[in-house]
Backbone bond lengths (Angstrom), bond angles and torsions (degrees), N, CA, C in turn:
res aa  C-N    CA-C-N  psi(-1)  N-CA   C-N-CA  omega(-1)  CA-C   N-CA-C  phi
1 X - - - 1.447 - - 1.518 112.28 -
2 X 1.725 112.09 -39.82 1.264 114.69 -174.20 1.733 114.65 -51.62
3 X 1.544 109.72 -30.57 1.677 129.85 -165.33 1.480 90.73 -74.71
4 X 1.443 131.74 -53.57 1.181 137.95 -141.21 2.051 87.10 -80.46
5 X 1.309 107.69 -51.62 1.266 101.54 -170.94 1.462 143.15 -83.39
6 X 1.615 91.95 -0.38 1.204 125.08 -167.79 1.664 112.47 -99.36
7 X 1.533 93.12 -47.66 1.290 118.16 -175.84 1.493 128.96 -27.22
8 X 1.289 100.14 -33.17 1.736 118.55 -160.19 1.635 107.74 -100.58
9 X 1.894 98.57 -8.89 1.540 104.46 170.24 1.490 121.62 -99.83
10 X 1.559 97.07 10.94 1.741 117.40 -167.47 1.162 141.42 53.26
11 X 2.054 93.42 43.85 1.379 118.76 -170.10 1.427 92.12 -118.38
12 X 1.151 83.02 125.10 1.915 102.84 175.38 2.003 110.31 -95.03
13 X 1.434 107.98 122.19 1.511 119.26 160.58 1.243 124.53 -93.47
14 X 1.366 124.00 87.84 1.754 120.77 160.21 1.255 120.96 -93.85
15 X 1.238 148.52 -177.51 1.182 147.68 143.02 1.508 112.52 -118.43
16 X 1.369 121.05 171.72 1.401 129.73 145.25 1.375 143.90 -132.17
17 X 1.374 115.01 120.20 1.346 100.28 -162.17 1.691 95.66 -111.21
18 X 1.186 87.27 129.72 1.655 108.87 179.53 1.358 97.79 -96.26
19 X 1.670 110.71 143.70 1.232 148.69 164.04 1.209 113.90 -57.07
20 X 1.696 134.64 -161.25 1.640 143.92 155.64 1.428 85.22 -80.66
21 X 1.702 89.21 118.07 1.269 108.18 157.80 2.126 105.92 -144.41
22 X 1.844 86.49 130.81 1.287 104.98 164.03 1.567 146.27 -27.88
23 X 1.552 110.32 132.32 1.486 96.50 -149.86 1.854 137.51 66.37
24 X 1.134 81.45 16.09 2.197 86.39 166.79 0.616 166.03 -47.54
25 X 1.130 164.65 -8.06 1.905 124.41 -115.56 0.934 121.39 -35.22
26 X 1.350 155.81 -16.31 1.351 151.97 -174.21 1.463 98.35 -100.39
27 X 1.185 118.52 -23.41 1.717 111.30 176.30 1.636 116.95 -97.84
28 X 1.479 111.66 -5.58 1.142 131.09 149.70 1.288 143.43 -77.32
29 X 1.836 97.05 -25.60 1.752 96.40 161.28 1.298 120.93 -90.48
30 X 1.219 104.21 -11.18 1.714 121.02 -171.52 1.521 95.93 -72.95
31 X 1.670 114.27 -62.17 1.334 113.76 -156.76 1.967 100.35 -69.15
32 X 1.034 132.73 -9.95 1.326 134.50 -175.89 1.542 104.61 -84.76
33 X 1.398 119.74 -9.92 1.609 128.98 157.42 1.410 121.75 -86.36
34 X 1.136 118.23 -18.45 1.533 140.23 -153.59 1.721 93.70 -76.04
35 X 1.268 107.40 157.09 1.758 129.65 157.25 1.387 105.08 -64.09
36 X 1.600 119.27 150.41 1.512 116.55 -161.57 1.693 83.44 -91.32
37 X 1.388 136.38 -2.48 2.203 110.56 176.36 1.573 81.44 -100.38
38 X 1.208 80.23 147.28 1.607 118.02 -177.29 1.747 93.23 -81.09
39 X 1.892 102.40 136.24 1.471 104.85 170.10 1.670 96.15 111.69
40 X 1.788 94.39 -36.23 1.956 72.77 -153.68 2.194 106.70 -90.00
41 X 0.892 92.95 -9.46 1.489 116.50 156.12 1.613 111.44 -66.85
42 X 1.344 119.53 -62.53 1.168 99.15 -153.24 1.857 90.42 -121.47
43 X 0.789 151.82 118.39 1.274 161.56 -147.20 1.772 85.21 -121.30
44 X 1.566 100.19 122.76 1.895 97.32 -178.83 1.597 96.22 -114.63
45 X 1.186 133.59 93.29 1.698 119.53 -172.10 1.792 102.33 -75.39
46 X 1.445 131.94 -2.33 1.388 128.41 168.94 1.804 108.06 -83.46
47 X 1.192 91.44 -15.53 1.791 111.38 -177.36 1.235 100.74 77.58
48 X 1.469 142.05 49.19 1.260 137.65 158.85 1.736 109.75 -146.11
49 X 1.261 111.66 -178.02 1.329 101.39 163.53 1.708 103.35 -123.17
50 X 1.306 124.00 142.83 1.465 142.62 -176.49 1.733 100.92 -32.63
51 X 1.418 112.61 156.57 1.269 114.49 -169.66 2.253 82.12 -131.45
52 X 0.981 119.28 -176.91 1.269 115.69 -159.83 1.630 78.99 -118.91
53 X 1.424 133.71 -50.77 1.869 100.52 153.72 1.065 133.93 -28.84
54 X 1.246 124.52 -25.49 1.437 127.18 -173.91 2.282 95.78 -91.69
55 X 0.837 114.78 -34.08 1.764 100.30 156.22 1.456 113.19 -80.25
56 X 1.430 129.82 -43.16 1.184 105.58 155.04 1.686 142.15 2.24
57 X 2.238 83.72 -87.46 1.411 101.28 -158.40 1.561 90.44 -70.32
58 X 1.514 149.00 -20.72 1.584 142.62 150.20 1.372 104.99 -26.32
59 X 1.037 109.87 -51.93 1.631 105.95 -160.28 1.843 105.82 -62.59
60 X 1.221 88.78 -42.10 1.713 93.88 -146.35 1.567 80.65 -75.53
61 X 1.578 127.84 -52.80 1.493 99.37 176.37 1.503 124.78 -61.81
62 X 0.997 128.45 -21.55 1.433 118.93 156.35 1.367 115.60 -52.41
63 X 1.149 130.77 -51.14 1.767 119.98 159.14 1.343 131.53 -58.14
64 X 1.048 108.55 -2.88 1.394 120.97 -168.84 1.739 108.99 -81.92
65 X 1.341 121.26 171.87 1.289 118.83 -178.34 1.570 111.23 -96.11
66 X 1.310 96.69 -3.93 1.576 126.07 168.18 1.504 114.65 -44.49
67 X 1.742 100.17 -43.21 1.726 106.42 -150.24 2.052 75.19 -128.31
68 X 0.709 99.94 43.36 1.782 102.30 175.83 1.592 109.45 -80.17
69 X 1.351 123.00 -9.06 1.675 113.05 179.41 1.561 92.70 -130.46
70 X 1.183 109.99 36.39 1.550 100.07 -174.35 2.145 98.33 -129.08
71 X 1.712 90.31 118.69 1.744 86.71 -175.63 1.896 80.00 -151.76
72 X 1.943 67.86 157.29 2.111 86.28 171.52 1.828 103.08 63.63
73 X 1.305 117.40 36.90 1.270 111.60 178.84 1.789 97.75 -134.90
74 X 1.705 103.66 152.37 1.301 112.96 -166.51 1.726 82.98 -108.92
75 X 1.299 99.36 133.33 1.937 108.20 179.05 1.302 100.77 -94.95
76 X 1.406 138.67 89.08 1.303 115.69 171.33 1.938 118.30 -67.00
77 X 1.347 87.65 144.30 1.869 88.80 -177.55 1.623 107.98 -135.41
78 X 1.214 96.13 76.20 1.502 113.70 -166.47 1.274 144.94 -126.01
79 X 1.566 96.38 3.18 1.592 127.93 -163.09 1.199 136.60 40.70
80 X 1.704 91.22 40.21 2.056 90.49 -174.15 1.688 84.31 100.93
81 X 1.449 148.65 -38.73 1.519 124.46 -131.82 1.847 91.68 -83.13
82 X 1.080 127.34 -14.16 1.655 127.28 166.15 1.791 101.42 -53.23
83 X 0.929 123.50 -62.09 1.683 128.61 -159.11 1.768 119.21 -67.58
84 X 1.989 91.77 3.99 1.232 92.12 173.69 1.043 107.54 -133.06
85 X 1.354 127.14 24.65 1.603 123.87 156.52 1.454 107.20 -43.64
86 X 1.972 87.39 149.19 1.625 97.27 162.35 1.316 161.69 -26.66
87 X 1.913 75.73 -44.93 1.507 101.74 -165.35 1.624 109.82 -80.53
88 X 1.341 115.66 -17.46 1.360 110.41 179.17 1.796 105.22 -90.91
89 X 1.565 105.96 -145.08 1.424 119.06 -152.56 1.836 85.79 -77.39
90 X 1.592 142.78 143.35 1.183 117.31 137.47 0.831 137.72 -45.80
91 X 1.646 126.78 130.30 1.746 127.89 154.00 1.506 123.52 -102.53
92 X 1.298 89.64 140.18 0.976 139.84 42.48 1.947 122.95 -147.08
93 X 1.682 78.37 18.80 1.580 90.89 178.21 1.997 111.73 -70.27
94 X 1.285 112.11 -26.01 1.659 114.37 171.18 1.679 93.99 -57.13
95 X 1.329 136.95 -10.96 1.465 113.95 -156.11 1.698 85.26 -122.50
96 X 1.279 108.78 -29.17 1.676 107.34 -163.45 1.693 103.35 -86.67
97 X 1.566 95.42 -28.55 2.010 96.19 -177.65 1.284 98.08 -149.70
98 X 1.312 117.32 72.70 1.838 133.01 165.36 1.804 99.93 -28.36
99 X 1.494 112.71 -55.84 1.519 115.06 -163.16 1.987 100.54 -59.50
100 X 1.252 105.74 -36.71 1.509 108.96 177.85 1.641 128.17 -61.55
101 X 1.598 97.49 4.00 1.694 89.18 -174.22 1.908 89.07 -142.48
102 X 1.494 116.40 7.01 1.090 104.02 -177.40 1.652 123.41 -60.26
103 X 1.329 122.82 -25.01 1.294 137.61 170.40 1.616 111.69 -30.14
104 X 1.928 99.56 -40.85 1.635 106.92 -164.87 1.409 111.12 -78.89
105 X 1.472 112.41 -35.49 1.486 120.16 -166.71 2.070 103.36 -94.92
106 X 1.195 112.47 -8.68 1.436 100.00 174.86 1.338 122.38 -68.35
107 X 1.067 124.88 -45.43 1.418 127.35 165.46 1.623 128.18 -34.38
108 X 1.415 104.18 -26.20 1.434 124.08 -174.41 1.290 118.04 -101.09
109 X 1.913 108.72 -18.14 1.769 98.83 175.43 1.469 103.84 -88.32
């Protein structure tokens, strides 16, 4: 709503939601919930975990003249770690044995 109402005064609304990223507090309260092997908590599909340059360099292209027609959008900066929430299909067994998760998606075709 903020984009829609704002918009016409040539104020741009994005957000960013950052992933586990290194050195935190938020990656420090998280990991104090975590399983003691490393990985099985935090699944990195870029194969790293976020560096706080990496919200940074978000920012600055969001200021940039780069991201000049871009409003009311959520930037995820997360390395892939959104696409493996729970709530959707598991991975990577939905990709390794499609027939093993069909139960979840029938309801929906």
């Amino acid at each position: 709503m903020l984009a829609v109402e704002e918009g016409p005064k040539g104020v741009r609304s994005n957000v960013i939601a950052p992933g586990p990223i290194a050195n935190t507090e938020g990656l420090s309260r998280l990991s104090n919930q975590a399983p003691s092997s490393p990985g099985t908590f935090f699944p990195y599909p870029l194969g790293r975990i976020g560096e706080v340059q990496d919200i940074a360099s978000a920012g600055v292209f969001l200021l940039s003249d780069a991201a000049s027609y871009i409003t009311g959008q959520v930037l995820l900066v997360d390395g892939g770690w959104e696409h493996l929430r729970a709530s959707q299909l598991p991975y990577p067994q939905a990709v390794l044995d499609p027939d093993a998760v069909k139960h979840m998606i029938k309801s929906k075709l």
